[in-house]
ZAMARGU-4260 file (C-alpha; in steps of 0.2 Angstrom, whole numbers, plus 5000, padded with zeros to 4 digits):
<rodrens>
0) 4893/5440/4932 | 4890/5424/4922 | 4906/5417/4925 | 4906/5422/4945 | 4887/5413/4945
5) 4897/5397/4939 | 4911/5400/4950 | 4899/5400/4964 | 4888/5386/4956 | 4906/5376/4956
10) 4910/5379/4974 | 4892/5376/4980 | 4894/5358/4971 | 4912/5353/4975 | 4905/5358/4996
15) 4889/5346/4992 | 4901/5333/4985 | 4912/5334/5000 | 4898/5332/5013 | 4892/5318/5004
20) 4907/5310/5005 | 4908/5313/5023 | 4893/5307/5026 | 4896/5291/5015 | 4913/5288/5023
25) 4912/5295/5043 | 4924/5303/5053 | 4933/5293/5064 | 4943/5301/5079 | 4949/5313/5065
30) 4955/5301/5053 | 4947/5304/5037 | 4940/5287/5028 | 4945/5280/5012 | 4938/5272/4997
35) 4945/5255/4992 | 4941/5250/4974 | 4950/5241/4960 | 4953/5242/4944 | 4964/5229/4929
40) 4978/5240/4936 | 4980/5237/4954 | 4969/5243/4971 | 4963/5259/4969 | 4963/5270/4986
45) 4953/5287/4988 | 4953/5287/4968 | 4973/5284/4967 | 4980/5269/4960 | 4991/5260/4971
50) 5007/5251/4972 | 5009/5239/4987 | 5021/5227/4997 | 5014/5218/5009 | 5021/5206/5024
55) 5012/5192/5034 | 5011/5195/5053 | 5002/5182/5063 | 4997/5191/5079 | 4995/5174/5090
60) 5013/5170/5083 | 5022/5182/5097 | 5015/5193/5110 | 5006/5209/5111 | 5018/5219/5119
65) 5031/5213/5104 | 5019/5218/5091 | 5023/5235/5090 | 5041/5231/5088 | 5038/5220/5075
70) 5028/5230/5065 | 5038/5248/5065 | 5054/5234/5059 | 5040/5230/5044 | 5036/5248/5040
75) 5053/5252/5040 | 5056/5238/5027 | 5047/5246/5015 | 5030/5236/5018 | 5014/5245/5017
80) 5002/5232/5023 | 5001/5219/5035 | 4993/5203/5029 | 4984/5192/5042 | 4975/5175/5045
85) 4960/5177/5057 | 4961/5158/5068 | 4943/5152/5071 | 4950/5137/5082 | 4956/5148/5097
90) 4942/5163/5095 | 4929/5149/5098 | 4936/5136/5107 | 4920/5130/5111 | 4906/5133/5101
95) 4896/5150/5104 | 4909/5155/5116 | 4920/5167/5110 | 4939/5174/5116 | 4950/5189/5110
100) 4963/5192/5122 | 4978/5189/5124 | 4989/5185/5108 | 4971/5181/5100 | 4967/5201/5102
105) 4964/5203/5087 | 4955/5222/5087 | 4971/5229/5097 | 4985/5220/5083 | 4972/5228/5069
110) 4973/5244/5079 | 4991/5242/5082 | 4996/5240/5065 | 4985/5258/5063 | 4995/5268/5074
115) 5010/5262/5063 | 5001/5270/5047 | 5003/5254/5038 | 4985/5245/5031 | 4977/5227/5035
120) 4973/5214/5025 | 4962/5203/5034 | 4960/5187/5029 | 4948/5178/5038 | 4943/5163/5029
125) 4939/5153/5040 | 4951/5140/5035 | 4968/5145/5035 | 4981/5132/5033 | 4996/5142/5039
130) 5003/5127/5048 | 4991/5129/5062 | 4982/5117/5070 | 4967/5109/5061 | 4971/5124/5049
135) 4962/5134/5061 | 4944/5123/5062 | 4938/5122/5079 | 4939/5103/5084 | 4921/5106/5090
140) 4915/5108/5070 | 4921/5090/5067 | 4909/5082/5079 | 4892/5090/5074 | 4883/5076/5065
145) 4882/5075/5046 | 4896/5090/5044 | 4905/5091/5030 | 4919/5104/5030 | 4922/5115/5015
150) 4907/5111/5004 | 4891/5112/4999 | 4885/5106/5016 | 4872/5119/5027 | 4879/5114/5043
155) 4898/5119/5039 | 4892/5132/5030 | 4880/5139/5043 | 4894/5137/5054 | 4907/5145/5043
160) 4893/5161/5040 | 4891/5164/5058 | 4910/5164/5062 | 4910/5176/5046 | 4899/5187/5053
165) 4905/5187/5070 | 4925/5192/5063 | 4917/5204/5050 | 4905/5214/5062 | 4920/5217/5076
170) 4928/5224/5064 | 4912/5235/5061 | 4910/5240/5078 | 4927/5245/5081 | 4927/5256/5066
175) 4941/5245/5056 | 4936/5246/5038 | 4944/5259/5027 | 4925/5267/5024 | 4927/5269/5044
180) 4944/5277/5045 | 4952/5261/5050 | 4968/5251/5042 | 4958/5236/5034 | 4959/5240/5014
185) 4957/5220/5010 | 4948/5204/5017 | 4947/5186/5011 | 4936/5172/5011 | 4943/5153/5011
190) 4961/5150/5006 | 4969/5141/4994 | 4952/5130/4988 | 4960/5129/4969 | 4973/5117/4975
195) 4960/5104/4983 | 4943/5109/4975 | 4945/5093/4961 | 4940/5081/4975 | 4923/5090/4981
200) 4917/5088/4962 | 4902/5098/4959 | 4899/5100/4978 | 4916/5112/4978 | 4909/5123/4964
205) 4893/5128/4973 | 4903/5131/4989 | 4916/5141/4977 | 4901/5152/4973 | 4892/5152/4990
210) 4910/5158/4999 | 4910/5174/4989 | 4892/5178/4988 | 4891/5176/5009 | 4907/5188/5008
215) 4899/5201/4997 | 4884/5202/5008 | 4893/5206/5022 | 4897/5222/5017 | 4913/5226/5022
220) 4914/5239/5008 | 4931/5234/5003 | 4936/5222/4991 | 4937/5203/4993 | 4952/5189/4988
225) 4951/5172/4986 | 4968/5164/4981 | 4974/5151/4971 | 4954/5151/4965 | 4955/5154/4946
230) 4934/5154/4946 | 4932/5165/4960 | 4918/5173/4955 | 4915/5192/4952 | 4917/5205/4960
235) 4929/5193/4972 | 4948/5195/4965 | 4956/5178/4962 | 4977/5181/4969 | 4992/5170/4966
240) 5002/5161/4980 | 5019/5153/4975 | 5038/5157/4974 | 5035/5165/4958 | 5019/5173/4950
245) 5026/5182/4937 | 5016/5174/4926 | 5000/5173/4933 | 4984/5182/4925 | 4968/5186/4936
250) 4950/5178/4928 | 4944/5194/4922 | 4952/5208/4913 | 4945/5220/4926 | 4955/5212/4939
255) 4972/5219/4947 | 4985/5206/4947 | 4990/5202/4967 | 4999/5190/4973 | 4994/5186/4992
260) 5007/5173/4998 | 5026/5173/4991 | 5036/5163/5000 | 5052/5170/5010 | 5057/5155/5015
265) 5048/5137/5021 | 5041/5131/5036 | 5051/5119/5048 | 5045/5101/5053 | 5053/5090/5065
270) 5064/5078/5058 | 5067/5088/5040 | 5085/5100/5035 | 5079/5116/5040 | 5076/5127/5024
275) 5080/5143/5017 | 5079/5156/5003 | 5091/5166/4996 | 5086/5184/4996 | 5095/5186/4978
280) 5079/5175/4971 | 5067/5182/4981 | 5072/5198/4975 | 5070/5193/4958 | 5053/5185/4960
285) 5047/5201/4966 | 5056/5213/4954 | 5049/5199/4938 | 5031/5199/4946 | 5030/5220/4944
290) 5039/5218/4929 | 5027/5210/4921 | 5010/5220/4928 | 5008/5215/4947 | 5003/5229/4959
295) 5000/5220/4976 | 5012/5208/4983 | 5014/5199/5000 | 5028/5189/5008 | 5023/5173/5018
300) 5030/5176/5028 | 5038/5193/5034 | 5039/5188/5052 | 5036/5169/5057 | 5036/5169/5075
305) 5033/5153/5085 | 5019/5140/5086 | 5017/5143/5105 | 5008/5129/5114 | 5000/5117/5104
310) 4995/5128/5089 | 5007/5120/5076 | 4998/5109/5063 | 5004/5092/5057 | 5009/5082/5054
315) 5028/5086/5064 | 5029/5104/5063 | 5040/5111/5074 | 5036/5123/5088 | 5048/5137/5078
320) 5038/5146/5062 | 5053/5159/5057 | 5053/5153/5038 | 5068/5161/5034 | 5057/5180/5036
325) 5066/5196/5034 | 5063/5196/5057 | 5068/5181/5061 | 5058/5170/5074 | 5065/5183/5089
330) 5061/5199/5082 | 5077/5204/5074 | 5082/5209/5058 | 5088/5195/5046 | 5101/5203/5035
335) 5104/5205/5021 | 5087/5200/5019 | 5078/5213/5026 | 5091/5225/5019 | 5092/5222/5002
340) 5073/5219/5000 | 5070/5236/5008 | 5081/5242/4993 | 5070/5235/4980 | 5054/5242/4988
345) 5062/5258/4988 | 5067/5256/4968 | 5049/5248/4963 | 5043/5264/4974 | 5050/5277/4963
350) 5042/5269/4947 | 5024/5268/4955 | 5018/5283/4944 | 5022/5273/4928 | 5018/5254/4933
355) 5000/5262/4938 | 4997/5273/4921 | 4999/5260/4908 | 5002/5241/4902 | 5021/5236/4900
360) 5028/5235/4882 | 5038/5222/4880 | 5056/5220/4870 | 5064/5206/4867 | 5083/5208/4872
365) 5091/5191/4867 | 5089/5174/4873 | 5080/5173/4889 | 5083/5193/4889 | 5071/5207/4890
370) 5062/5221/4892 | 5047/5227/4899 | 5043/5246/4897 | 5033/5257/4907 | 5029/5274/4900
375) 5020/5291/4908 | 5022/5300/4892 | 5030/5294/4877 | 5045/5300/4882 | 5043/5297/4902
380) 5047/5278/4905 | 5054/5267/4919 | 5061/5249/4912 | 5064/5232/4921 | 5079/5223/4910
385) 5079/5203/4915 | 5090/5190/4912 | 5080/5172/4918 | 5093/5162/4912 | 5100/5152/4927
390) 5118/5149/4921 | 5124/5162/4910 | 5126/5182/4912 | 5122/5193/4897 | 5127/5210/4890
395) 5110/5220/4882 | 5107/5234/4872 | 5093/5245/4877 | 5089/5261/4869 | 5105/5263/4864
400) 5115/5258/4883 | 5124/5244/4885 | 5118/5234/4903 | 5127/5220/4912 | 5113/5208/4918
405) 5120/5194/4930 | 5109/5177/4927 | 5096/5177/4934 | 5093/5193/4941 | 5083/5209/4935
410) 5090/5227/4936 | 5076/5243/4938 | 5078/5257/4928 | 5067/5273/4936 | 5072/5284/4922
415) 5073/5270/4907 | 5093/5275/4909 | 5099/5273/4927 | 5100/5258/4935 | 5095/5259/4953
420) 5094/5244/4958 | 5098/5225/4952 | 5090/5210/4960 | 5108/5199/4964 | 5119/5214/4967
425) 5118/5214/4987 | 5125/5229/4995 | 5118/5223/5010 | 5131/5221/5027 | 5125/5211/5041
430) 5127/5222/5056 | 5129/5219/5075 | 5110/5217/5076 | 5108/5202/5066 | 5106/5188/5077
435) 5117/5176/5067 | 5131/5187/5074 | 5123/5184/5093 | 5125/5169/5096 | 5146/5168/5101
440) 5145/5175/5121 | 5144/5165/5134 | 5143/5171/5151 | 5141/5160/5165 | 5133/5163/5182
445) 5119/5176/5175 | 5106/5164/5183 | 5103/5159/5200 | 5093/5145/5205 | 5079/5148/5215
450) 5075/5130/5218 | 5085/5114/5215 | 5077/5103/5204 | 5060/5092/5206 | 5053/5079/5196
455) 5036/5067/5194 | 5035/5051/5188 | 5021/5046/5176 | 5014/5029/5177 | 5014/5018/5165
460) 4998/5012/5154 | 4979/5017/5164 | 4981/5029/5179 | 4965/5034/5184 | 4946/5033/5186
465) 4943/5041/5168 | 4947/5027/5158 | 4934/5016/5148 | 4936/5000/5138 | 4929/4996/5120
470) 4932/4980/5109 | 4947/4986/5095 | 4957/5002/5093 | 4951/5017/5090 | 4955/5032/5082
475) 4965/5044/5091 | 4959/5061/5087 | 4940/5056/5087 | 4943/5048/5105 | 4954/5062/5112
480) 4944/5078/5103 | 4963/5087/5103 | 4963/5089/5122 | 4980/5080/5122 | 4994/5075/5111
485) 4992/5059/5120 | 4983/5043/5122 | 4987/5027/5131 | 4981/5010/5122 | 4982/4996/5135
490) 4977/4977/5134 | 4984/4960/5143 | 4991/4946/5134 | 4992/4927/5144 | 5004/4915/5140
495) 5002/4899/5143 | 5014/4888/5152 | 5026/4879/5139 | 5020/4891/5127 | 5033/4903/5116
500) 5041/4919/5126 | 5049/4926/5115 | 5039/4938/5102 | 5039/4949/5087 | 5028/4964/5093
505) 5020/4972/5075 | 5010/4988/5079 | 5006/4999/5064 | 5001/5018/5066 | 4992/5032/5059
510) 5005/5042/5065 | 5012/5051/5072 | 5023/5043/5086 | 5021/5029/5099 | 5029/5023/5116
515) 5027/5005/5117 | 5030/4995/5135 | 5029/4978/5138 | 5026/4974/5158 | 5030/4993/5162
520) 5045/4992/5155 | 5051/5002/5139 | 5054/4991/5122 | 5052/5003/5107 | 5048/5018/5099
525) 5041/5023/5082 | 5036/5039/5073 | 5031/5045/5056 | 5037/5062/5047 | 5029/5075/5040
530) 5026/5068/5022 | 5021/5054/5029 | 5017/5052/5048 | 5010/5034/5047 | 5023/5020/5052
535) 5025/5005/5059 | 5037/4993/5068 | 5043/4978/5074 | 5052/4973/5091 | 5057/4958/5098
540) 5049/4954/5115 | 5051/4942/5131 | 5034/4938/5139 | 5031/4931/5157 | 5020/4915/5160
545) 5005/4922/5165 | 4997/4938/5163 | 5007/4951/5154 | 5000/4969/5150 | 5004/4979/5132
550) 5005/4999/5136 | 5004/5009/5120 | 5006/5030/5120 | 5002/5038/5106 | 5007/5052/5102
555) 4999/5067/5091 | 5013/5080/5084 | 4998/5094/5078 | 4981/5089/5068 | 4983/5090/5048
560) 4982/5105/5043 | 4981/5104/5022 | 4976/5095/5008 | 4957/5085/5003 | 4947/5081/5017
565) 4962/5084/5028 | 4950/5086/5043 | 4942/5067/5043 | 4961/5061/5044 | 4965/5050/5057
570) 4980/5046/5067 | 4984/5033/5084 | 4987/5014/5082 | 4979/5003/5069 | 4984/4987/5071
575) 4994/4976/5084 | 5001/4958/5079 | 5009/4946/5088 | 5021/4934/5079 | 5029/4919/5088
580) 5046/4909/5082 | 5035/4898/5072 | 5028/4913/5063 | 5011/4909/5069 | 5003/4926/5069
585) 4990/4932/5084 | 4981/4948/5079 | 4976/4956/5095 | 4968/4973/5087 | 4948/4967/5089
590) 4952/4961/5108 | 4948/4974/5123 | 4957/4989/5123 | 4958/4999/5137 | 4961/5019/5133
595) 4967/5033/5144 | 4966/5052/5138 | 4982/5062/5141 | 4994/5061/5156 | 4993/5061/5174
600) 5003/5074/5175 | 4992/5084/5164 | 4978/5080/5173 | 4984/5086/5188 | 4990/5102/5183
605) 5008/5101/5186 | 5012/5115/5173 | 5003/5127/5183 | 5014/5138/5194 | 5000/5135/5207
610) 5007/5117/5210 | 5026/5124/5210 | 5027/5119/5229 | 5014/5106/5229 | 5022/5088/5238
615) 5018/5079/5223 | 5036/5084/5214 | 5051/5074/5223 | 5066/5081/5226 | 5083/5074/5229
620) 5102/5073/5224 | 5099/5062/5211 | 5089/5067/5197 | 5083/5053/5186 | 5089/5051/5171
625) 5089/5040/5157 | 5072/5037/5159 | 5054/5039/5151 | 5038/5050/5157 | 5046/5061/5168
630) 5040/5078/5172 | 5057/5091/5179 | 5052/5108/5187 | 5062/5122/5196 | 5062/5139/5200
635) 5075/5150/5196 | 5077/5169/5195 | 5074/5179/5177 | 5091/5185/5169 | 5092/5204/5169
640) 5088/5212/5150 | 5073/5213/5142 | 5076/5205/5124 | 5069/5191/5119 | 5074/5170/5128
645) 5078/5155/5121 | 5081/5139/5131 | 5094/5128/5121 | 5085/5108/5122 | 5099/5101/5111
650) 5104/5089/5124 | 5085/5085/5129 | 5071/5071/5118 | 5055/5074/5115 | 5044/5084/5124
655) 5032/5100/5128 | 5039/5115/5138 | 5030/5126/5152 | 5034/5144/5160 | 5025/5152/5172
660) 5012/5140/5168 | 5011/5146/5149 | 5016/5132/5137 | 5032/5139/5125 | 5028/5122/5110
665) 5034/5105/5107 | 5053/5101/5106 | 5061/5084/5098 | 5078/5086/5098 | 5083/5067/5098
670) 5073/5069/5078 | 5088/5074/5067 | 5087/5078/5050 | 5094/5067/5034 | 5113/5067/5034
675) 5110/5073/5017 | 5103/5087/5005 | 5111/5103/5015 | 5124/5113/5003 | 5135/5128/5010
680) 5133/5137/4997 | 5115/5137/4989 | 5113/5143/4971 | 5101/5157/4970 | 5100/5154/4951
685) 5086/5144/4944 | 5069/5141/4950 | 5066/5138/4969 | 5059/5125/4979 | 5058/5121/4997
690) 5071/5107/4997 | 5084/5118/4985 | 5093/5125/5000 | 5093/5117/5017 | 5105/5117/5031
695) 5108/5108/5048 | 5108/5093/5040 | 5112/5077/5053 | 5104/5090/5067 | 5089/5092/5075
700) 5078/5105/5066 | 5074/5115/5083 | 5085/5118/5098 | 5081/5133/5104 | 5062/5136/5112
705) 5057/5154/5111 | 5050/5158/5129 | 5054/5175/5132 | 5053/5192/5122 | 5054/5211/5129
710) 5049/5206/5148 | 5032/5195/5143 | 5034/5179/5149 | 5046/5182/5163 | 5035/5196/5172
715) 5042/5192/5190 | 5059/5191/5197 | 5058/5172/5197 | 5052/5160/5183 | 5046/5141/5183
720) 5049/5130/5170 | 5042/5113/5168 | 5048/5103/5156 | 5041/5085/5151 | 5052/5072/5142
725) 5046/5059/5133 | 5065/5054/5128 | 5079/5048/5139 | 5092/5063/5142 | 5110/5058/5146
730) 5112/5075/5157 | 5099/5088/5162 | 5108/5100/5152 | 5099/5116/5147 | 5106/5133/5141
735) 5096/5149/5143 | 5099/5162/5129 | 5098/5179/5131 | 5095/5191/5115 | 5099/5208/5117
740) 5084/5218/5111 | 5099/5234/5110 | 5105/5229/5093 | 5121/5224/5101 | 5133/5208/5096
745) 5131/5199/5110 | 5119/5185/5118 | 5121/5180/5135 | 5116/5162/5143 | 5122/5150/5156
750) 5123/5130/5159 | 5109/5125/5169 | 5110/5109/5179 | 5101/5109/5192 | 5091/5127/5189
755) 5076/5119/5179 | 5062/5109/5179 | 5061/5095/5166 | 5051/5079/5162 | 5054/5067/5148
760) 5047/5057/5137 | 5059/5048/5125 | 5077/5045/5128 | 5090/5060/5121 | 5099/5048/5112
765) 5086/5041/5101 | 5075/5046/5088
</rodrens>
């Protein structure tokens, strides 16, 4: 009787228990919620230690209808979260007024990723980096008066708290959180402060501790990161980002050790070698980093996608983001990269039960050789054997076997006898769906022109009533607010009779690239790089007795996204001298500038599809060419097939690109990269950087513009592209790709002469 009593008494407790649970949790649509804790071994979900690969997604970096795609590739890659930046600049665009449609949905991406059975972390920051423009700061923040961003100021962080909130309380109402039933087992505040915080003195260290007591408060009932902060304060996790975090330690022994951003490849910038990573070290930064205790690891990024429009930060980055990712920038998968990393997630997956039940025990092996140790029981182990030296393989014994370890590699040993998997030993084929293998068929006559081609001539200098005039030059980005990449600086100059003609023109930029014109007519270009996007140049000119006018674009290539007090850098012309033959110097910056925000043809919309038959294009047989500031347009009929578009700019300058009214990025194609630093062969062994292994050097770093992918941008039989050039072309030559979305070896795309709009702004054959 006794021990039915307690039976009872159990049952009755263990049903209390469960209600209480179901009550602290909810019941969403019949998915039951989840716990999310941690512990100094790794997140702890619904009482279960966890090990977890993780992959960066950025949902405005494709398009709704391809996030699915994308993410069922990820899942199937072994990943089992989906790591996101949350873009304050394009959900309040202006300030108080909100948007989340589109490829800014952020709740149907969340949900998306749901359906897959895959979890979320959200990081929502506000700041970003990411290679986005402004690192994600609405433009509208600089300008409220006495802000400072990413301190201890109240007006940036009022500003930062409401958009906080905002972010944080969607997620709420939409039932997202893990406590909820939803996918989100992870959020983060700021991003990468540690790097920068040395320049905010004490100001950075109150903000440090403001950030994660503001996060806490907003009870998201799942736990908090900051990375790269090593005095993030308790209960907020302090993560590693970098090629390689083996070796990194969280501040407090209660901490799991997570590593939120490792890096697949490198991001792209106009003008640079485009970068890659071998898979072989990437695999061995992973394998090391669990190796030596890690339990949460991310790749930045897992797909890269495409800075669409003007979203890509600066200075210089180019309109392509796929960072060497597992899927490449068009949805496909990148093998053997993909391949062999799904392998080692498979391998690192059967040892879970032992990295999660104790510390490693280390043995030493030999030089630059060893052992970590995982045991269950003391007989119950799983091993990671490493060989970190970068030149020289290596024969070890371990308890008792004899293992070949290549340099530089580490094998997995589930059982502590078996190897199941070694970092360097790729077994890997690439397949008819790997897009490297696409890109040899060409078949003429797919498209048909709808329209010949049209064009629209910008003026020169001041074109119309908006223009305004102030003593000296002014600083781009502060006169422009971001509404354009461009703005016109334009003075007179009067010359005397019997005075010099002849000129040296000396105009020193900011950055990040200038048009000059002297009387309407072209005389120079300049332009900065990414490390550095200031310049300056100098060009000899021939004045006219009498009045003469001074036209400067400039041009902004994406508002600085990193570093200290990146948001009060400044771009557009500094400085203009004039130098005569006798060296006398006439500095013309404090005289009357007038100033024009962004082009004509922007002003009038010509990238709307609404003006695609408007009489202010002109048509004829001869398209200009060879020339500056001209806008090209035509209409032709969508290729059949739904896999993703390119269009092939090689032959164009510099420019920005439009479909169906829907900007597809910048393009500088006339920009090549350094002739050299590119090897055919890149050594895996040894540490990584970002300029270890480039290729395409002597190129430009972007040909291809992604416009299309599974039916998106090209809803209607019929497309319109309009193009801008701010580069001479020699031919109005575009090829349209075609990307099968079957898997299948093949890419289809035709020679387009007189099929599509263009307009230009440099000329193609200079840089």
């Amino acid at each position: 009787m006794t021990s039915g009593i307690m039976g009872c008494k159990s049952s009755c407790l263990a049903l209390v228990l469960l209600v209480v649970l179901v009550f602290q949790c909810f019941w969403v649509e019949r998915v039951w919620c989840v716990t999310v804790t941690y512990d100094h071994k790794a997140l702890v979900i619904d009482g279960k230690r966890r090990v977890l690969q993780s992959g960066s997604i950025h949902y405005p970096r494709t398009t709704p209808e391809v996030w699915p795609e994308i993410i069922r590739k990820s899942k199937e890659g072994g990943l089992d979260v989906i790591e996101t930046y949350v873009f304050w600049n394009y959900h309040e665009p202006v300030r108080g007024q909100y948007y989340f449609g589109g490829r800014f949905d952020l709740v149907r991406f969340v949900k998306t990723v749901q359906e897959a059975g895959l979890f979320v972390h959200l990081r929502i920051g506000p700041y970003a980096c990411a290679e986005w423009n402004y690192g994600g700061f609405p433009l509208w923040l600089h300008f409220i008066p006495g802000v400072q961003f990413r301190t201890s100021n109240d007006i940036f962080k009022n500003a930062m708290k409401s958009f906080l909130t905002k972010i944080v309380d969607l997620m709420k109402d939409e039932n997202l959180f893990a406590s909820q039933g939803g996918p989100i087992i992870l959020a983060q505040v700021e991003n990468e402060y540690g790097n920068v915080q040395w320049a905010y003195g004490v100001g950075g260290e109150l903000y440090v501790k403001w950030a994660a007591e503001t996060a806490i408060s907003l009870n998201t009932t799942v736990p908090w990161v900051m990375c790269v902060q090593e005095d993030a304060p308790d209960p907020v996790i302090n993560t590693c980002n970098g090629f390689y975090c083996d070796q990194f330690t969280p501040n407090s022994p209660s901490k799991p050790k997570m590593w939120t951003e490792n890096y697949s490849g490198w991001f792209l910038a106009f003008g640079y070698a485009v970068p890659y990573r071998p898979v072989e070290d990437l695999a061995f930064a992973v394998a090391r980093f669990f190796e030596y205790g890690g339990s949460f690891q991310n790749y930045y990024m897992y797909f890269g996608g495409t800075n669409f429009g003007r979203t890509a930060g600066g200075p210089l980055v180019a309109t392509s983001y796929d960072y060497d990712a597992p899927i490449d920038e068009y949805g496909f998968i990148r093998q053997p990269k993909w391949g062999h990393l799904r392998d080692l997630h498979s391998a690192i997956k059967q040892c879970e039960e032992y990295l999660v039940s104790s510390d490693p025990v280390h043995q030493q092996l030999g030089n630059k050789l060893e052992a970590h140790v995982y045991y269950k029981h003391s007989n119950d182990c799983a091993a990671f054997l490493a060989n970190y030296d970068s030149g020289s393989d290596a024969n070890v014994t371990f308890n008792g076997n004899t293992y070949f370890l290549p340099a530089w590699s580490v094998s997995i040993l589930a059982d502590c006898k078996n190897v199941i998997f070694n970092t360097v030993k790729v077994v890997t084929q690439r397949h008819i769906g790997d897009a490297l293998f696409s890109r040899s068929t060409t078949i003429d006559g797919n498209l048909r022109a709808a329209s010949p081609w049209s064009w629209y001539k910008e003026e020169v200098g001041i074109w119309g009533n908006y223009s305004f005039t102030k003593p000296g030059l002014l600083e781009q980005i502060n006169t422009t607010k971001d509404t354009s990449d461009f703005l016109w600086y334009s003075t007179s100059l009067y010359v005397e009779a019997g005075q010099d003609k002849e000129h040296f023109l000396n105009i020193g930029s900011l950055g990040h690239a200038a048009l000059v014109f002297v009387n309407k007519r072209f005389v120079a270009f300049g332009y900065g790089n990414h490390d550095d996007a200031s310049f300056s140049l100098t060009q000899k000119i021939s004045l006219e007795e009498g009045n003469n006018t001074l036209d400067v674009l400039s041009m902004l290539i994406g508002v600085q996204n990193y570093g200290p007090w990146f948001d009060v850098q400044g771009a557009g012309i500094h400085s203009v001298f004039l130098v005569d033959l006798h060296k006398s110097k006439r500095d013309l910056s404090s005289g009357k500038w007038t100033y024009q925000v962004g082009l004509e043809g922007e002003y009038l919309g010509l990238d709307n599809v609404s003006l695609a038959n408007s009489s202010l294009w002109s048509q004829g047989t001869s398209l200009p060419v060879n020339k500056s500031l001209i806008w090209y347009k035509a209409t032709i009929l969508a290729p059949e097939g739904n896999g993703p578009l390119a269009l092939n700019l090689a032959s164009m300058g510099k420019g920005q690109a439009w479909i169906n009214g829907q900007s597809i990025g910048r393009y500088w194609s006339a920009y090549l990269s350094p002739l050299t630093g590119c090897t055919d062969n890149c050594d895996y062994r040894g540490a990584y950087n970002s300029f270890k292994c480039q290729k395409k050097c002597g190129q430009p770093a972007q040909t291809l513009n992604l416009s299309h992918c599974s039916g998106i941008i090209f809803h209607a039989l019929g497309f319109i592209l309009v193009r801008t050039y701010w580069s001479y072309m020699k031919n109005l030559e575009v090829t349209l790709h075609r990307f099968l979305c079957s898997h299948e070896l093949a890419k289809i795309y035709a020679l387009l002469y007189q099929k599509m709009i263009l307009h230009q702004l440099i000329p193609g054959n200079q840089t």
